[in-house]
N, C-alpha and C positions, 0 to 999 in steps of 0.2 A: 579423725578427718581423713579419707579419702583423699592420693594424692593422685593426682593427674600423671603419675608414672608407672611405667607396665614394670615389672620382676624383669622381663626379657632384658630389658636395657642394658643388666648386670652379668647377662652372660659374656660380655666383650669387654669391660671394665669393672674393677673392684668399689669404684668410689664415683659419688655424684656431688655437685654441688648444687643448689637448689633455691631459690626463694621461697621460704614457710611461713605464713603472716607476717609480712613484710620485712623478712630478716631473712641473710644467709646462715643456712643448715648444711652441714656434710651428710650425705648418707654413704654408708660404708656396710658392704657385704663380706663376712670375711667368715670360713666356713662353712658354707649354706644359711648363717642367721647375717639376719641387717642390724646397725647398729645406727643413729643419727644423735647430732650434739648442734648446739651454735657452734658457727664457723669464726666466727673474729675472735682472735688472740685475743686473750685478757694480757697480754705483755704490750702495753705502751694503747693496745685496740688498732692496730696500724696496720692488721695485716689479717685477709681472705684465708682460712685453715683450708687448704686444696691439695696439701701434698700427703698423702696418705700412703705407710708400708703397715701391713697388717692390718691391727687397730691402732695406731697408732698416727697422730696427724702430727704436723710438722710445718712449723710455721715457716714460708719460706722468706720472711725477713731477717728475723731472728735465730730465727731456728729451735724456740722453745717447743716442745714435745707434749700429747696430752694422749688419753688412755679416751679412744672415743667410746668405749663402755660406759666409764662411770665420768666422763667430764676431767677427773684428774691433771694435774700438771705433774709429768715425770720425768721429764728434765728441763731446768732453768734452761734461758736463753742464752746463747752464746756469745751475742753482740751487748751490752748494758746489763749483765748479769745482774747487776747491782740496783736495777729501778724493780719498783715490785711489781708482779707478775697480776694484777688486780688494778683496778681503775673503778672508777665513781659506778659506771654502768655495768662494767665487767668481773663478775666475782668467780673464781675458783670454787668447786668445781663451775665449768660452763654448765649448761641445762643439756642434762641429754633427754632424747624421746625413746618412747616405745613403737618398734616397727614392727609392724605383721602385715605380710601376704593374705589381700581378700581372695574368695573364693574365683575370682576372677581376673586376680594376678597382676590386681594393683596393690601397691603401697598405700599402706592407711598407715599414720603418722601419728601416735600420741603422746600428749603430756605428762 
């Protein structure tokens, strides 16, 4: 699917947050490749993943950690370390997509 965002966007910032079939997605360029995941923390679901160094997102409630490559969680949360990082709707890994630049220098987004 074709998303309604140009490449150019990411010349001025690393990271987008986005609505993708009715859910927030991170997308993250880091490199020259794009990388996109679900954005809601699987740690408690309480929290927008928006804080991006590298590939790496960073819950800003918590502060749990996840590898926006492969969905991964790579470091537990700081705050409630102790609840599990996983919820009824929310499973480890998150779903990542496949992003590639169309010939026209939009983001096409896939499953």
């Amino acid at each position: 699917m074709k998303v309604k965002i140009h490449s150019m966007v990411f010349e001025r910032r690393d990271s987008l947050l986005i609505w993708y079939n009715s859910k927030p997605l991170l997308i993250v360029k880091n490199e020259g490749k794009f990388y996109a995941m679900d954005a809601i923390c699987a740690h408690m679901g309480c929290a927008l993943l928006s804080e991006v160094d590298g590939t790496t997102a960073v819950c800003p409630a918590h502060g749990a950690k996840y590898d926006v490559k492969t969905g991964e969680l790579i470091e537990k949360p700081t705050v409630k370390p102790e609840v599990p990082c996983e919820s009824e709707n929310l499973k480890i890994p998150l779903k990542t997509y496949n992003v590639s630049v169309s010939a026209d220098g939009f983001l096409e987004i896939n499953p």
